[in-house]
C-alpha positions in Angstrom: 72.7 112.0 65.6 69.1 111.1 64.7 70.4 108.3 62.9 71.4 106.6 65.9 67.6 106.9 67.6 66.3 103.4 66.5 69.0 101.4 67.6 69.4 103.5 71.2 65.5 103.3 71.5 66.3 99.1 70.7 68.9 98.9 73.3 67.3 101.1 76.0 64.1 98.6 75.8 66.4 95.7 76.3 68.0 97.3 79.2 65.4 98.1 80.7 64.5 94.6 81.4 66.9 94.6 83.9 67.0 96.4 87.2 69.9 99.9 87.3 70.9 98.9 83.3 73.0 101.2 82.0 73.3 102.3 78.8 76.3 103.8 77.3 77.5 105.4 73.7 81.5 105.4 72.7 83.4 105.7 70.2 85.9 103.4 69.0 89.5 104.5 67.4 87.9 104.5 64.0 85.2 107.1 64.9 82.3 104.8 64.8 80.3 105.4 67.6 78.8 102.3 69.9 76.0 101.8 72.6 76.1 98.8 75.2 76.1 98.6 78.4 79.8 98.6 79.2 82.6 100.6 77.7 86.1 98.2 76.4 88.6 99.5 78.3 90.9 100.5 76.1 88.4 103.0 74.3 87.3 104.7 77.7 89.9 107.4 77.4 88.0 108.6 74.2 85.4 110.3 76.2 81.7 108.4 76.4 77.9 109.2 77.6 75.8 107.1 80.2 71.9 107.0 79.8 69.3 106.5 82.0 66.1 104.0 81.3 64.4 106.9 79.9 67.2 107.6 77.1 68.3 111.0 79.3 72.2 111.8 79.3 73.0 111.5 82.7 76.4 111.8 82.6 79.2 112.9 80.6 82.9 112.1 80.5 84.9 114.5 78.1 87.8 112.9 76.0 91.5 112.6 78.5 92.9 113.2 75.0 94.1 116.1 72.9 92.7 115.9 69.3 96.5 115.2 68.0 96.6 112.5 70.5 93.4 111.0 69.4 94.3 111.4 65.6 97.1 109.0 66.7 95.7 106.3 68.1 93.5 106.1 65.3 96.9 106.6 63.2 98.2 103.8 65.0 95.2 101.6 64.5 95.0 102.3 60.3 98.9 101.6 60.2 98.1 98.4 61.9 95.3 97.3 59.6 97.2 98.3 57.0 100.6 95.5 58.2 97.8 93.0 58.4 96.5 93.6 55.0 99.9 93.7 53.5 100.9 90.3 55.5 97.8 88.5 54.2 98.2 89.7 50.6 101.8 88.6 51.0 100.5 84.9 51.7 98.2 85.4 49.1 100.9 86.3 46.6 102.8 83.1 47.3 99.7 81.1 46.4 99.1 82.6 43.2 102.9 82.7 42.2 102.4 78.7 42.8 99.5 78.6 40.9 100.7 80.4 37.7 104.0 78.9 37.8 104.8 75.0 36.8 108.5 74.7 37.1 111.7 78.1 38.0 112.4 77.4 34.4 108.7 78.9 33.3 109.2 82.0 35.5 112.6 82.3 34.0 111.4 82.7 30.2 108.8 84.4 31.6 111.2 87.2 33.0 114.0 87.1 30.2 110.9 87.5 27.3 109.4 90.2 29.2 112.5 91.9 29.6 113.8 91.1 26.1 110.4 93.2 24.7 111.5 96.1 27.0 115.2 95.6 25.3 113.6 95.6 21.5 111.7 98.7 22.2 114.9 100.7 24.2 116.3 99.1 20.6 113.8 101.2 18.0 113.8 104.3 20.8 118.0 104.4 20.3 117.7 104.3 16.5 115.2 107.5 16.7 117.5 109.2 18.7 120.4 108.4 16.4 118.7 109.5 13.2 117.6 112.7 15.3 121.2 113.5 16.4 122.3 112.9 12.2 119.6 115.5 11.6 120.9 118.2 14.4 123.8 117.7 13.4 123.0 118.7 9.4 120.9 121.5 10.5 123.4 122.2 12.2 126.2 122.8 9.6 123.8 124.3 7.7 123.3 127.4 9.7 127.3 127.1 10.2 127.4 127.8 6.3 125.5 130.9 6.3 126.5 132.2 8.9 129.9 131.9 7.7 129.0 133.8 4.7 128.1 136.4 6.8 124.0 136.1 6.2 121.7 135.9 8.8 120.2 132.6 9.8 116.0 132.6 9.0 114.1 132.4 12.2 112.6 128.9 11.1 115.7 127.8 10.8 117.0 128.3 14.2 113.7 127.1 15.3 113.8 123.8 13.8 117.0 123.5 15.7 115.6 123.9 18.7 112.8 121.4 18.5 115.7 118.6 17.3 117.4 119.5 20.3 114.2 118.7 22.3 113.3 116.4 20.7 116.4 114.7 21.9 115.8 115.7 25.5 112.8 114.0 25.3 114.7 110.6 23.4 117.1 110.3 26.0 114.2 110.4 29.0 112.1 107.8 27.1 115.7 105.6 26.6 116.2 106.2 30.2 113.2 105.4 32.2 112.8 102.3 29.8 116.0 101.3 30.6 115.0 101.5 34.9 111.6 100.0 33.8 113.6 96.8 32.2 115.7 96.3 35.3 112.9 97.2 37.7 111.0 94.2 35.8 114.1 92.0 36.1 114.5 92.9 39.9 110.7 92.0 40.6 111.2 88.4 38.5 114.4 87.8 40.1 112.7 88.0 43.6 109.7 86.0 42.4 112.4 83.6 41.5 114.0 83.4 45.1 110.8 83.0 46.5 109.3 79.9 44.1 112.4 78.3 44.7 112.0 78.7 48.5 108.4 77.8 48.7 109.1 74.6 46.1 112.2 73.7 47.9 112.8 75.1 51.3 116.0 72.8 52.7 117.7 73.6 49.0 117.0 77.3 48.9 116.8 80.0 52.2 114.0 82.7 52.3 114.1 86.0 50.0 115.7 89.2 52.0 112.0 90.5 51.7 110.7 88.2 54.1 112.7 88.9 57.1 110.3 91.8 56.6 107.5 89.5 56.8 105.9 91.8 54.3 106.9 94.0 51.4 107.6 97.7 52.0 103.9 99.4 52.4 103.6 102.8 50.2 103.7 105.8 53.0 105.3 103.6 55.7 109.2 103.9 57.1 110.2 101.5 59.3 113.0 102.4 61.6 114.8 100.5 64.1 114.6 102.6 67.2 113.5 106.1 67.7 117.1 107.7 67.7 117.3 106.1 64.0 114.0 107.7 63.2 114.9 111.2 64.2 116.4 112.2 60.6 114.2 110.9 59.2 111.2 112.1 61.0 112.9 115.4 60.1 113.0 115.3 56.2 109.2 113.2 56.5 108.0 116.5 58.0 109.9 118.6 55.0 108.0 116.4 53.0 104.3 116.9 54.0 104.9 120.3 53.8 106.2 120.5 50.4 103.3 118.2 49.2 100.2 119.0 51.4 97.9 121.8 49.8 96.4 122.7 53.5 98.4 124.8 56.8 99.3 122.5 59.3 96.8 122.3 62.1 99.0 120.4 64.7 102.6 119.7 64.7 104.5 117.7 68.1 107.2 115.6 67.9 104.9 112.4 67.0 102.0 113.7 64.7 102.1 116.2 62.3 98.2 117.1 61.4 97.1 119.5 57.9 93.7 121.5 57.8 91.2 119.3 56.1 90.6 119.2 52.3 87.9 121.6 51.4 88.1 121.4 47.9 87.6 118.2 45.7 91.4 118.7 44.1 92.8 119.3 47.5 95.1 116.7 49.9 95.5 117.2 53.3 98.5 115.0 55.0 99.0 113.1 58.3 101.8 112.1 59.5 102.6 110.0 62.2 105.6 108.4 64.3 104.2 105.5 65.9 105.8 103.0 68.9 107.1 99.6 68.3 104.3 98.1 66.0 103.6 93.9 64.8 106.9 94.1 63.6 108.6 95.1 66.4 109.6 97.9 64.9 109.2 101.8 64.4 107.5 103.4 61.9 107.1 106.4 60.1 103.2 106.8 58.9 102.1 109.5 56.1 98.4 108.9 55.5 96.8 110.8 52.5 93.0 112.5 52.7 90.8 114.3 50.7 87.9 115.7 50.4 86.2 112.3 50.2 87.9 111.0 53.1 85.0 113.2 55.2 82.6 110.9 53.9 84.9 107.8 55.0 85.6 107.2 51.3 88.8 106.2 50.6 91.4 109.2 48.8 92.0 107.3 45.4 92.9 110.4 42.9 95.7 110.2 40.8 97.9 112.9 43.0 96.9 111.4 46.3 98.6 107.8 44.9 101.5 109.6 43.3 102.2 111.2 47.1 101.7 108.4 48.8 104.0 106.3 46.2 106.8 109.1 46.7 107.1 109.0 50.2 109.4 106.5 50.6 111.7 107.4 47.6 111.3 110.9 48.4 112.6 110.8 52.2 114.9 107.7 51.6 116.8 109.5 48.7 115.6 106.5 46.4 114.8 107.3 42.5 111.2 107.5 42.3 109.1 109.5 39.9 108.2 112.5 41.1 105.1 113.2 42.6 102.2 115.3 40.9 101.7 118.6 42.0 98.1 120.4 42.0 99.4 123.6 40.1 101.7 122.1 37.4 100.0 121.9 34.2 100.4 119.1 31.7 103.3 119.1 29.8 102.7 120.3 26.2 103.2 117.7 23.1 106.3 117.6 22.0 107.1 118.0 18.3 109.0 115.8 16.5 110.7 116.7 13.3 
């Protein structure tokens, strides 16, 4: 705490200017702690310390809340700044999709040649896979022929026809998440679209679905309706921290659902929270990432935290999403192509 000397030695001078000052140091939902000579109301619940003149604690007034109760309010708080910062990125967007844009008919070319590249490289990947198949199949009929003269089949042999088949495996995965990346591109345009047309013309054309939202979905947030509709999936939110969280839960209720912090740098540690009616008026489901840098207040930005975070969602919600990173599984070896 000897950080905080100078400014409390500031603040006890200028209080002592005037007759019975008080003095006192609280912390706000964020953790930072404060000194002035009244406590906000709506952080006195957090627990605080009154000084005299002479900078002695004369009083002290524990916490009324639990830790896990205190976790969520500051839950509560992050989720909040977090709406805010989405809703002002979302006005943000529509300026710069203004900007970059001249006419619907620029964002159109600008969609169908993006996605026609996607469709010229699913074209190449299909012809691979094709001249692949042609070579299985060979290799194929060629240990057909010795083995129907009775000979044994050499081991490299058998082993090149294993790799063709993987190698295939591994064609029809690239064909295939190119072929969701192409319509995830067209899906993104095609909103972009609705949008420029709204903000150009908004008697002619009625606001994108999205924006009843008044913001797009936030990664680790689930809105819900009303509580009842957030039981289930409350339910398969906690299956989900404990699947992906590398610490023991510390506290579980029915609202929050704490892990033990991250002591190691390639560590997460997951909270997750089900918090009241928000900005929105609506409920929401919270996961909130940490790790070891999070003790230092510096935000969790490693590559497994993000993929978590991104497969929240898609991972309660039964939507296709790539699957989050795990901390033990090792890079996938290279593959060999014939």
């Amino acid at each position: 705490m000897s950080r905080y000397y100078p400014l409390l030695l500031i603040l006890l001078l200028g209080a002592a200017t005037a007759p019975h000052a008080e003095l006192y140091r609280w912390m706000d939902e964020s953790g930072k702690v404060h000194y002035s000579d009244k406590i906000p109301a709506q952080h006195k619940h957090r627990g605080h310390a009154k000084f005299n003149q002479q900078g002695v604690v004369i009083d002290k007034v524990s916490s009324s809340l639990t830790p896990a109760q205190q976790q969520q309010r500051m839950q509560e708080n992050k989720l909040r700044l977090l709406q805010q910062k989405s809703r002002q990125q979302h006005l943000n967007n529509n300026q710069s999709l203004m900007e970059l844009y001249h006419s619907a008919d620029d964002l159109i070319m600008t969609r169908d040649g993006k996605t026609a590249k996607i469709e010229r490289s699913i074209d190449i990947m299909t012809k691979k896979n094709g001249a692949i198949r042609e070579s299985l199949a060979n290799q194929q009929k060629r240990i057909d022929a010795i083995q129907a003269r009775g000979e044994s089949v050499p081991v490299d042999m058998i082993q090149k026809l294993l790799r063709l088949r993987h190698s295939i495996k591994e064609s029809d995965n690239e064909i295939a998440q190119a072929e969701i990346k192409k319509q995830q591109l067209h899906d993104l345009y095609t909103r972009d679209l609705q949008r420029y047309r709204h903000l150009k013309q908004p008697d002619k054309y009625p606001p994108p679905t999205s924006w009843m939202q008044a913001s797009e979905p936030i990664d680790g947030v689930i809105s819900c309706t009303s509580g009842i509709d957030c039981k289930p999936l409350w339910k398969r939110s906690v299956a989900y921290l404990r699947k992906h969280s590398d610490t023991a839960i510390k506290y579980h209720t029915d609202e929050i659902v704490i892990t033990e912090a991250a002591t190691q740098d390639a560590q997460i540690s997951l909270i997750l929270a089900l918090i009241g009616k928000t900005d929105l008026g609506k409920y929401s489901i919270y996961l909130d990432v940490q790790c070891r840098a999070s003790i230092r207040r510096a935000p969790c930005r490693s590559e497994r935290a993000i993929s978590v975070l991104q497969g929240f969602r898609p991972g309660v919600l039964n939507e296709t999403a790539p699957a989050p990173i795990s901390a033990s599984t090792p890079p996938a070896p290279p593959v060999e192509t014939p």
